[in-house]
C-alpha positions as CSV (number, residue, x, y, z in Angstrom):
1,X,-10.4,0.3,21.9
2,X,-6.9,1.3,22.8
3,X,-5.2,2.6,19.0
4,X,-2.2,1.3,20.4
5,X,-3.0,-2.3,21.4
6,X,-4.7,-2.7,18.0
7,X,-2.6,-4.5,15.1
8,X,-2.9,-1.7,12.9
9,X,-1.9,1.1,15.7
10,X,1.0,-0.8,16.6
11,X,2.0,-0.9,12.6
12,X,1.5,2.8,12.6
13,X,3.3,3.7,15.4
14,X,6.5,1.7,14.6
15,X,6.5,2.9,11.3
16,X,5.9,6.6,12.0
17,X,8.9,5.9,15.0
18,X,11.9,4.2,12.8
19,X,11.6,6.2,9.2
20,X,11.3,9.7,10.9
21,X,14.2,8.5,13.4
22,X,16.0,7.3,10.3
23,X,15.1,10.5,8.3
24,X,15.9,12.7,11.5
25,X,19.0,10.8,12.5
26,X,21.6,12.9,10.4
27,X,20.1,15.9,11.2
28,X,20.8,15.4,15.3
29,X,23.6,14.1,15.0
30,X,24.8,16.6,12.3
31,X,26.4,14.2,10.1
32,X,27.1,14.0,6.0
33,X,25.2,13.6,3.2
34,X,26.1,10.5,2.6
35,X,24.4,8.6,5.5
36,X,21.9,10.7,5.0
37,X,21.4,9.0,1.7
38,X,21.7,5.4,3.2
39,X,19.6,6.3,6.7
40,X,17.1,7.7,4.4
41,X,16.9,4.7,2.3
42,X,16.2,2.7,5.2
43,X,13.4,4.2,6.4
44,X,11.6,4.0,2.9
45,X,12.3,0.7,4.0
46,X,10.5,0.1,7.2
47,X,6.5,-0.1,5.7
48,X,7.4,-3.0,4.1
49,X,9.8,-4.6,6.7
50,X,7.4,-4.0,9.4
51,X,4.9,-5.4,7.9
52,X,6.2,-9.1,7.0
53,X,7.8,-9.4,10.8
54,X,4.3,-8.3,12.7
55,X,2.7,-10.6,10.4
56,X,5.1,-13.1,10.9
57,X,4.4,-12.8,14.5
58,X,0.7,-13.1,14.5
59,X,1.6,-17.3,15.1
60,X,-0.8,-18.3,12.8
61,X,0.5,-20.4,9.9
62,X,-2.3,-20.4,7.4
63,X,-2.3,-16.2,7.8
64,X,1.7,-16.0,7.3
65,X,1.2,-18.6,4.3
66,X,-1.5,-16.7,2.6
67,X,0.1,-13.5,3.4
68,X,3.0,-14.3,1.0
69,X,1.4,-16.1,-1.5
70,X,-0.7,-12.7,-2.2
71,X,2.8,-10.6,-2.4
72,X,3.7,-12.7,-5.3
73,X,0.6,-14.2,-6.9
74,X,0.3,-12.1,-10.2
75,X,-2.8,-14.4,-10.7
76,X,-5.2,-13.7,-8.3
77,X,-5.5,-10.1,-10.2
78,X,-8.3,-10.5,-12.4
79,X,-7.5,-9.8,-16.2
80,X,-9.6,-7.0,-16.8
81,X,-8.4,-5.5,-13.3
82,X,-4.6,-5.4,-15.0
83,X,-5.8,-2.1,-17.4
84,X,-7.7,-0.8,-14.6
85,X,-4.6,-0.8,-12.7
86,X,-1.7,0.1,-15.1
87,X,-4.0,3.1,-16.7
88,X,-5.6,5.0,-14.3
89,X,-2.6,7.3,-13.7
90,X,-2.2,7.8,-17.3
91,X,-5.9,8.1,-18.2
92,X,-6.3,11.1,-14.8
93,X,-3.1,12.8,-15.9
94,X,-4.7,13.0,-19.9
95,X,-7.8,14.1,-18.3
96,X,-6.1,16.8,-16.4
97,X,-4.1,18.1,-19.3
98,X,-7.2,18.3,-21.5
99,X,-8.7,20.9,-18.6
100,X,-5.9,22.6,-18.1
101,X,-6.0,23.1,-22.2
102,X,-9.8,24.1,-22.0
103,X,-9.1,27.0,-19.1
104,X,-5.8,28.3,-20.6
105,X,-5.9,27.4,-24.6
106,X,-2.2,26.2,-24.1
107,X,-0.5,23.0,-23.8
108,X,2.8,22.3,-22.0
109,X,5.9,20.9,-23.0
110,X,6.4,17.3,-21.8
111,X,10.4,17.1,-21.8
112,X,10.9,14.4,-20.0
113,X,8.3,12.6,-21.9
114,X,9.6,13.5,-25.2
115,X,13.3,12.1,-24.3
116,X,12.0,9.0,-23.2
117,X,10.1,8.3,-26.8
118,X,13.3,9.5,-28.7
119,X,15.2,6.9,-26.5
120,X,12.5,4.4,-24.9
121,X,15.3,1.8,-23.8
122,X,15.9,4.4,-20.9
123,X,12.1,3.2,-19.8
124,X,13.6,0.0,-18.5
125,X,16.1,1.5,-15.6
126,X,13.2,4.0,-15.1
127,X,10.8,1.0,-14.7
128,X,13.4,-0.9,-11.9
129,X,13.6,2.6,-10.0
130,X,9.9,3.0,-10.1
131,X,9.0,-0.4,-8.9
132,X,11.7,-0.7,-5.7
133,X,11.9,2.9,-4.9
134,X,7.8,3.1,-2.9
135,X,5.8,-0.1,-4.1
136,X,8.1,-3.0,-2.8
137,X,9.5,-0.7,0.2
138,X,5.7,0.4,1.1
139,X,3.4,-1.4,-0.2
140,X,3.8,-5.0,1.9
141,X,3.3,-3.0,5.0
142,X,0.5,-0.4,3.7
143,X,-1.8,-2.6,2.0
144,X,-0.6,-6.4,3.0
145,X,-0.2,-5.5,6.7
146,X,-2.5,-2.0,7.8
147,X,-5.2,-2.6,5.8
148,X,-6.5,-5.8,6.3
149,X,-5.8,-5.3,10.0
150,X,-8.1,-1.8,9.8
151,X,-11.0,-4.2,7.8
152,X,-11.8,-5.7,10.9
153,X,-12.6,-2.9,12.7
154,X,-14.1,-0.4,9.9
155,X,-15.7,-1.1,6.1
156,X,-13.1,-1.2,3.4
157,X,-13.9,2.4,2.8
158,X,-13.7,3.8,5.7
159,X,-10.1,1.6,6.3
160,X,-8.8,3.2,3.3
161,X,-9.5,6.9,4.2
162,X,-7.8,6.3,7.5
163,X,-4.8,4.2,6.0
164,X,-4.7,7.2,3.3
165,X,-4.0,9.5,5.7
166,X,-1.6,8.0,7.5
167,X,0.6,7.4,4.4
168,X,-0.2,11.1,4.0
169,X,1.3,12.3,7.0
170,X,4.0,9.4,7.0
171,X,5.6,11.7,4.4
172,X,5.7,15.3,6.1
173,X,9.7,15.0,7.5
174,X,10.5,14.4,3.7
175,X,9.6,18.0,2.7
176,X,12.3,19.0,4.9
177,X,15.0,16.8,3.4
178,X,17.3,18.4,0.6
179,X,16.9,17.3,-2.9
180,X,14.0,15.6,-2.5
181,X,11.0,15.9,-4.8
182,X,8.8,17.2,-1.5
183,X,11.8,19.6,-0.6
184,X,11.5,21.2,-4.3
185,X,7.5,21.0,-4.1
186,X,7.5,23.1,-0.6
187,X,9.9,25.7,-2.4
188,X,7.7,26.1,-4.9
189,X,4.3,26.8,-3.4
190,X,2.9,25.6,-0.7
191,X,-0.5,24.8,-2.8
192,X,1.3,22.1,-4.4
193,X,2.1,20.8,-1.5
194,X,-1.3,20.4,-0.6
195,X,-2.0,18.8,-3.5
196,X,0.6,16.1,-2.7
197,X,-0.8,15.2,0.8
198,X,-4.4,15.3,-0.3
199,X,-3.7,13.1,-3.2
200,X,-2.8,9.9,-1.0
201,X,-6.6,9.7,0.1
202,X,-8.1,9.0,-3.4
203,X,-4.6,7.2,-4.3
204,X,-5.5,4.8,-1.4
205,X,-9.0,4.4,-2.1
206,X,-9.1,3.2,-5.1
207,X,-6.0,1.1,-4.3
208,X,-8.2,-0.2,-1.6
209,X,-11.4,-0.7,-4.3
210,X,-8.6,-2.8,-6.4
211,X,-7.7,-5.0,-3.7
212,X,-10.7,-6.0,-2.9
213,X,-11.7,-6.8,-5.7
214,X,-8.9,-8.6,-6.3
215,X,-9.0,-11.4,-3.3
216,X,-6.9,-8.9,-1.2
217,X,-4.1,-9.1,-3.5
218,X,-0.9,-7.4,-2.4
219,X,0.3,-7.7,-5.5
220,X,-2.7,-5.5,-6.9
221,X,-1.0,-2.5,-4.8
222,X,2.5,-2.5,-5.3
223,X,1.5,-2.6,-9.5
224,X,-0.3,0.8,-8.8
225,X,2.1,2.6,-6.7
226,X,4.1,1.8,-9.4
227,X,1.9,3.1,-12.1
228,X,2.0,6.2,-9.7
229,X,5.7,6.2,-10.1
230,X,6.2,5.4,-13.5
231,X,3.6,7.4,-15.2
232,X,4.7,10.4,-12.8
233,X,8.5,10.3,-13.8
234,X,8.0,9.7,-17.5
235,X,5.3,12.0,-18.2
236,X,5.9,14.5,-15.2
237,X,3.1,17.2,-16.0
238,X,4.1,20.4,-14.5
239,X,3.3,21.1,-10.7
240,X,0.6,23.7,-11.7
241,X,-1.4,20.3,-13.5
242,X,-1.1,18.2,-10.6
243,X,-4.2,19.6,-9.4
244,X,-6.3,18.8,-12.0
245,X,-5.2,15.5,-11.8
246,X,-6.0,15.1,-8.1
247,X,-9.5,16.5,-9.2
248,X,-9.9,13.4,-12.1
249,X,-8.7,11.0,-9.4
250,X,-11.3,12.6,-6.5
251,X,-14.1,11.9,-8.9
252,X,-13.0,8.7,-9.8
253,X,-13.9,8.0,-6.0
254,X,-16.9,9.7,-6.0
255,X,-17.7,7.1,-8.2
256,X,-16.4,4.1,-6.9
257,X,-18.2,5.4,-3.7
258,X,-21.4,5.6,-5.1
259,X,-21.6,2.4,-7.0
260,X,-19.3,0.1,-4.9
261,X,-19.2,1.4,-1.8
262,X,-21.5,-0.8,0.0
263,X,-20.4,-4.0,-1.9
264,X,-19.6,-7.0,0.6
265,X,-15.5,-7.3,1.2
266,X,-13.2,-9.8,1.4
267,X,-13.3,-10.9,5.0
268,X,-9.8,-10.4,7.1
269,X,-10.0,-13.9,8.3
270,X,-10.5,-15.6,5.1
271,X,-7.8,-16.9,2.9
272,X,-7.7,-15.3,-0.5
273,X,-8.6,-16.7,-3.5
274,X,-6.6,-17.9,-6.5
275,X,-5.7,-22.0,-5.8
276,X,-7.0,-24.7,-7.8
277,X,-9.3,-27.0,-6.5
278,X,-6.7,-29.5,-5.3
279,X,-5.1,-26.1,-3.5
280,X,-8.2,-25.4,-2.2
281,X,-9.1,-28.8,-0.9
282,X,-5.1,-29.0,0.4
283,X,-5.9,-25.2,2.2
284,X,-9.3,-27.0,3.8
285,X,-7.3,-29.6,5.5
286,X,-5.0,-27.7,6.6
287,X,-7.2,-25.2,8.2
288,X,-9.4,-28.2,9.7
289,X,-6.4,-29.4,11.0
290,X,-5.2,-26.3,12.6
291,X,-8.4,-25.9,14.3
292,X,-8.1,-30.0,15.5
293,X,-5.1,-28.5,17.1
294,X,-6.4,-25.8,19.1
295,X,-9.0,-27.9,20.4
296,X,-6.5,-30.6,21.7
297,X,-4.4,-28.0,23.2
298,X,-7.9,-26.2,24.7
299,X,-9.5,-29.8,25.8
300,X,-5.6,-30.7,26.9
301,X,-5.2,-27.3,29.6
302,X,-8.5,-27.8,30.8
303,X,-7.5,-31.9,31.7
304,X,-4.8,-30.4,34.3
305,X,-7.4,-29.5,36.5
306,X,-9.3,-32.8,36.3
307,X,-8.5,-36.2,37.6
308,X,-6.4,-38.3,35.4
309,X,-9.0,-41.0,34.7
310,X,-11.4,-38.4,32.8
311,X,-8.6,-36.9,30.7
312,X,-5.9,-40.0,30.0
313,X,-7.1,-40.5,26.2
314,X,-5.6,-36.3,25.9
């Protein structure tokens, strides 16, 4: 199969295309820092804008329809599946402090984490940035587009290595942007940079095991990319840390692997769950009536090529 005639492949390539043109832009053309600020913010951007307007072009109604309803249905996430989501940042970054305590016998001093408690109304700006600034501007596109796409090819495992990786790589150009946190990580070592890119692979499995299990909720993702962000800014552990953290997270998919691994999916071409039973009877007819019409238009084309007595009923 050509990668580039494939849904997903055209995602990726579009994506990788406009945010490093946006991100490279100012650079060739030797411009300021402000609209290097404004091109960079739209190429955060494209993930998510990519991935309504290819899905918008797929022409099929029930897809686009169920598409959006799972950006915005809080409901099809489970309730249990809400502290799975929210605390596994928080409980792998605990985890990785209590190691780094048991190999050094010292514990660092969370700053940031410390002003926030003395002043917790400062959570709620914090808590706006973290949810726009990755989830909303990714997430649509990453999950709600490119994964579902790569299901149809590969096992929801395998799917979201690959999409991992991707989203890994998607970032490189942004270690070479001033005043970025990746520009400040690649000044510092180059082991925490490693750290950074191999951290998007268990980061999108388990995002991958959550939505899933969640009736492919889109939703489900863009509430843990912003638990990454949230939990990252307000308790930011030290770079040397971050490791350890990646390590909790790595076996956290060891496990999900071994126990869940071979679990049936959510199809691609079914519509998620989450509707009542009138919704669901509503969604029936409308899919029965959908596939009425592609038979009239199928039984219609063919009637051109027949005499008009056989075919003047179509």
């Amino acid at each position: 199969m050509n990668f580039f005639k494939t849904e997903y492949g055209k995602f990726f390539s579009l994506t990788f295309l406009c945010s490093w043109g946006f991100w490279g832009l100012p650079y060739i053309l030797g411009i300021g820092s402000n609209y290097l600020q404004i091109l960079g913010g739209l190429g955060l951007l494209v993930p998510s804008l990519l991935g309504i307007i290819l899905a918008y072009l797929q022409g099929d109604k029930i897809y686009w329809e169920d598409f959006l309803r799972r950006i915005v249905n809080f409901r099809q996430i489970k309730c249990e599946w809400y502290w799975v989501i929210l605390f596994i940042i928080p409980f792998s970054t605990l985890i990785a402090l209590v190691i780094h305590f048991l190999i050094s016998g010292t514990v660092p001093k969370l700053t940031v984490l410390s002003n926030y408690l003395e002043n917790p109304l400062r959570l709620i700006p914090q808590a706006a940035f973290s949810i726009i600034y990755g989830p909303l501007a990714e997430e649509i596109g990453w999950r709600g587009f490119a994964l579902d796409h790569l299901q149809k090819q590969y096992s929801w495992f395998i799917s979201s290595v690959i999409l991992g990786l991707f989203w890994a790589l998607w970032h490189i150009p942004t270690f070479f942007i001033k005043d970025t946190y990746q520009y400040e990580l690649l000044n510092d070592s180059f082991i925490y940079v490693l750290d950074f890119i191999i951290a998007f692979v268990p980061a999108s499995i388990i995002m991958g095991w959550i939505y899933n299990n969640n009736s492919r909720s889109i939703f489900s993702g863009i509430l843990f990319h912003f638990s990454i962000n949230f939990f990252g800014e307000v308790i930011n552990i030290p770079n040397y840390i971050k490791p350890y953290r990646t390590l909790v997270q790595l076996l956290i998919v060891l496990v999900i692997f071994i126990f869940w691994r071979k679990k049936p999916q959510q199809q691609y071409h079914q519509p998620s769950h989450g509707y009542t039973p009138l919704q669901q009877l509503h969604h029936g007819w409308k899919v029965l009536e959908q596939q009425n019409r592609q038979l009239y238009r199928s039984r219609r084309r063919q009637c051109l090529r027949w005499p008009y007595r056989r075919c003047r009923k179509y």
